[in-house]
C-alpha positions in Angstrom: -1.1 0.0 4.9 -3.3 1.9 6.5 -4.9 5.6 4.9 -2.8 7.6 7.1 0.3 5.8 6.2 -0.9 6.0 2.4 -1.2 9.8 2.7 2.6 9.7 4.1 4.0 9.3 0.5 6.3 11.7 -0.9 8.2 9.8 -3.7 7.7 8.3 -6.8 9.5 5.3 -5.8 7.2 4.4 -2.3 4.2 4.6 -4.7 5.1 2.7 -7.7 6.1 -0.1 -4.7 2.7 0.0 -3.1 1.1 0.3 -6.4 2.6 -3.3 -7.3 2.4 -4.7 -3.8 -1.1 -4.4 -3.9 -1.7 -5.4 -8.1 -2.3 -1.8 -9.3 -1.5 -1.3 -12.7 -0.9 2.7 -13.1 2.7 1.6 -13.3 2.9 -1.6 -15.5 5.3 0.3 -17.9 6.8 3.0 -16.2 10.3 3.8 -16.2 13.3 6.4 -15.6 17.2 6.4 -16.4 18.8 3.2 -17.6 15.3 1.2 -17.7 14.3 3.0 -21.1 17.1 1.0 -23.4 15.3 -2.1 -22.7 11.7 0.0 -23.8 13.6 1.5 -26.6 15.0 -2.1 -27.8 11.6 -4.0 -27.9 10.0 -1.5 -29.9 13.0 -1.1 -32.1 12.5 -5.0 -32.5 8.6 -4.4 -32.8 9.1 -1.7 -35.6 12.3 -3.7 -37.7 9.8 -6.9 -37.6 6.8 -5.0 -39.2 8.3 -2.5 -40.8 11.5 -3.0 -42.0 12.4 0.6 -42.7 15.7 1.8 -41.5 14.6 5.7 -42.0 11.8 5.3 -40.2 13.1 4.0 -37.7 16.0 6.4 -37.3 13.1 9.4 -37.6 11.4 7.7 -34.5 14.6 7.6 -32.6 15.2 10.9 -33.4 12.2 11.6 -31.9 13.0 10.2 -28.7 14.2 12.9 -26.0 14.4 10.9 -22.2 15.4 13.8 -20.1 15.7 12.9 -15.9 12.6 11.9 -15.4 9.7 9.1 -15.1 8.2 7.9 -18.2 5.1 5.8 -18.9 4.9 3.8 -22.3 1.8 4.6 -24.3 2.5 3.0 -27.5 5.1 2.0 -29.7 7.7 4.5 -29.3 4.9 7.0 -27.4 6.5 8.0 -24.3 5.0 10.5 -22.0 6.4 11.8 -18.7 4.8 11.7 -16.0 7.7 13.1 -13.4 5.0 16.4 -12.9 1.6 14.3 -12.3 2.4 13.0 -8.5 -0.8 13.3 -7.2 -2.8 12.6 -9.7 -0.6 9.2 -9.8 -1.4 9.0 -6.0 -4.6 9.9 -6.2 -5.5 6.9 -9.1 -3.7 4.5 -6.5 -5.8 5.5 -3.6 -8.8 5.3 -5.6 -7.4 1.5 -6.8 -6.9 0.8 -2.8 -10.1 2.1 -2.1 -12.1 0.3 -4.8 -10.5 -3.2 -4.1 -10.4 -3.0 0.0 -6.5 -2.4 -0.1 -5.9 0.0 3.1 -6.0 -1.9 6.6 -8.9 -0.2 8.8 -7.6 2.3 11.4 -10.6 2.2 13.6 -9.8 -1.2 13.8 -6.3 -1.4 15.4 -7.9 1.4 17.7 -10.3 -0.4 18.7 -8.4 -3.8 19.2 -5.7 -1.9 21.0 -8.9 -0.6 23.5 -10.2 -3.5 23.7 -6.9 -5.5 25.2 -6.3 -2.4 28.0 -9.7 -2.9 28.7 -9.4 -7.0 28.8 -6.2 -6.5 31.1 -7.9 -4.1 33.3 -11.0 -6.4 33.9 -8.4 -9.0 34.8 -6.2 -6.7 36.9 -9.4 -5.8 39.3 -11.0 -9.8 39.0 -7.9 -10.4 40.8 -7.7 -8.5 43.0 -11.2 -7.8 44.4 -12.3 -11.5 44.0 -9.6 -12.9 46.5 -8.8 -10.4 49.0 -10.3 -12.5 51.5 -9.7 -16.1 53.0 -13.0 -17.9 53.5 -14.1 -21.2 53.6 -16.3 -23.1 51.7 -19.6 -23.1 54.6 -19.1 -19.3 54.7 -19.2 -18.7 51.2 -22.1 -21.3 50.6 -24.3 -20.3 54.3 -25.7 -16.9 54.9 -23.0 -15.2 57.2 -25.8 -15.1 60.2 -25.8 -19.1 60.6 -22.4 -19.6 60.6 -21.9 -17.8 63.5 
């Protein structure tokens, strides 16, 4: 992905795709709707193996408030959204891409794409300048003055 096609994402969804594609772990444990039973389960398995304290565990669920929106895991039942921090999400990925040589180079394809016109316009005129004319091999070889 080149910069320009980085800069072209809107949604959450796009950049937490990109973000694993390329090993970036600002979404490791993210999540949104359905997703947070299974967060909510391990660390309700987490908290009954340590602690073993069914009203305090009921006083961290009733804690819990997962409106429509994304959330990233901080700690054992430490959920923050993040559904209002877009571009400071975008802007730790492109920093991530930056850092570890993530984004294809631009100039590159540019220049590669320049480079073939001007390849297939150096064969164009070679062809046609070099064989415009029938001669044989003592012309070509024999200043035109002694052939004559």
């Amino acid at each position: 992905m080149t910069r320009t096609e980085f800069s072209e994402i809107q949604d959450w969804q796009e950049l937490m795709d990109f973000s694993d594609e390329i090993g970036c772990d600002a979404f490791v444990d993210a999540f949104w709707g359905d997703d947070a039973d299974s967060f909510v389960s391990d660390d309700i398995d987490d908290y009954m193996r340590f602690n073993g304290d069914w009203e305090g565990l009921r006083n961290e669920l009733d804690d819990l408030d997962f409106s429509d929106g994304i959330y990233i895991k901080d700690g054992r039942f430490d959920y923050r959204e993040i559904s209002g921090d877009f571009g400071e999400y975008k802007d730790y990925v492109f920093e991530f891409c930056e850092d570890h040589g993530c984004f294809d180079d631009e100039d590159e394809d540019e220049e590669e794409d320049e480079t073939e016109e001007e390849d297939e316009e150096c064969e164009d005129d070679t062809d046609e300048e070099a064989f415009d004319d029938d001669i044989t091999l003592a012309e070509f070889l024999m200043p035109s003055e002694a052939v004559a």
